[in-house]
N, C-alpha and C positions, 0 to 999 in steps of 0.2 A: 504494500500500500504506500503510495507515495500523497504528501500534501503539498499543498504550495507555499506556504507558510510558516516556517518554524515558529512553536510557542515560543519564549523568549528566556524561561527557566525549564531547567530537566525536570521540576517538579509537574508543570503544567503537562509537558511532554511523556511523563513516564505514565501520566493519567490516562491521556490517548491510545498511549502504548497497551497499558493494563487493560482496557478495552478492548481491544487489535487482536491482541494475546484471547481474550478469553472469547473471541469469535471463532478462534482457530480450536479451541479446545485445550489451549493452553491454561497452566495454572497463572493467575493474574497478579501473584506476590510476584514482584521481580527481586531477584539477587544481583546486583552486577557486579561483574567481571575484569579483571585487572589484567594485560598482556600476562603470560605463563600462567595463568590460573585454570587451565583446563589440559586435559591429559584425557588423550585416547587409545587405548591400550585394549588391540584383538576386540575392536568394537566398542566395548565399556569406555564409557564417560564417565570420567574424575573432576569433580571442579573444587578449588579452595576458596575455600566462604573466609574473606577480608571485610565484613560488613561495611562496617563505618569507614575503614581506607576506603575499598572498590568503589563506596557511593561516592567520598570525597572526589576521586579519579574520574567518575563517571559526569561530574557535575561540571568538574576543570575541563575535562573534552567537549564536554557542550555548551560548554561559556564560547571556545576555543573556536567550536563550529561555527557559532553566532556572526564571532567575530570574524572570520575568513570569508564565511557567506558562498560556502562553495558545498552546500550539504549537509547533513546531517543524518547516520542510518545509528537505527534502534534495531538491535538485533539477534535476536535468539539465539542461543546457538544451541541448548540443553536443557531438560527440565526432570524437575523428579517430581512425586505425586502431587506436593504442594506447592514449588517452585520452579519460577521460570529461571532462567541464567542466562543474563544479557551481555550484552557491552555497545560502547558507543562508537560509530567508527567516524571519523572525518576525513576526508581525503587530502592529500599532501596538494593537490593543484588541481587545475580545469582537470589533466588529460585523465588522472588520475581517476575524479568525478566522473566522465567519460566513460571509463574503463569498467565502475560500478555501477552504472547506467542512473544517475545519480542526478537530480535537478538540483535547485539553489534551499527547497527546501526539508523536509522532515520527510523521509521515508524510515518505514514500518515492515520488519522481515521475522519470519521464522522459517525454520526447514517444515515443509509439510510432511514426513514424517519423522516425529516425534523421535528423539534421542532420551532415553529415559540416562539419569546423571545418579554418582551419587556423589553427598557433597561431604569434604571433609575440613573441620574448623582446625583440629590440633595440626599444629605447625611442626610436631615432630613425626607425626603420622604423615602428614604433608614430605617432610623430607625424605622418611622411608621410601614412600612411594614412588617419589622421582627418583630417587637414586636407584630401584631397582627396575627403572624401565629405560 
C-alpha cells in the first residue's frame, strides 16, 4: 500500500501501519527492528526485541525520511502470534527510491505469506544464537 503523504510522526504513521497490518491478518502490536536484529536460520525466524532502543531507531529513520523527502517504507518482515516485526527503510537517493519502487510518500508492506518469528529479549541468549549460526 502506498500513500501520498507521509504523517509527519512515526506515531501517527505506525497507527496506519497497525491498520494495514491487521487487514493482512497480521498481529497489529508492532515490535521494531534494528539492522542485525533478525536471523534466518533453515527457515526459522529469530528477531531480538531492543524495545525502547528499536522504537528510539525507528522514530530517528522516520524523522530522517521526513526530512530527505524521498520515501518512506513500513515494513514487515516477521510476526509471531501477537507481534508484528517491522522496521523503517528510507532510501539512500532518487535511484535508490526507484529501485524500491518507492514514491515521495509513506508506503505500507508485509510479505503475504506470513513468516511466523520467535523473538528473543536476553542478550546472552541473543549472542548464543549468533555465534552459532
Amino acid at each position: 500500500m502506498s500513500d501520498s503523504t507521509a504523517p509527519r510522526t512515526l506515531t501517527a504513521a505506525q497507527q496506519m501501519f497497525s491498520e494495514f497490518l491487521g487487514g493482512q491478518k497480521y498481529p497489529e502490536t508492532i515490535c521494531w527492528l534494528m539492522p542485525g536484529d533478525v536471523i534466518v536460520n533453515a527457515g526459522r525466524y529469530w528477531v531480538r526485541k531492543r524495545e525502547a532502543e528499536a522504537t528510539s531507531h525507528a522514530a530517528l529513520r522516520y524523522e530522517q525520511g521526513i526530512e530527505r523527502n524521498l520515501g518512506i517504507l513500513l515494513e514487515a518482515i516477521c510476526a509471531s502470534e501477537s507481534e508484528t516485526f517491522a522496521w523503517v527503510f528510507i532510501p539512500e537517493d532518487d535511484q535508490d527510491a526507484q529501485h524500491h519502487l518507492m514514491g515521495h510518500g509513506l508506503k505500507l508492506s508485509c510479505p503475504v505469506e506470513k513468516h511466523h518469528a520467535s523473538a528473543i529479549s536476553n542478550r546472552f541468549e541473543w549472542l548464543l544464537l549468533t555465534s552459532a549460526t
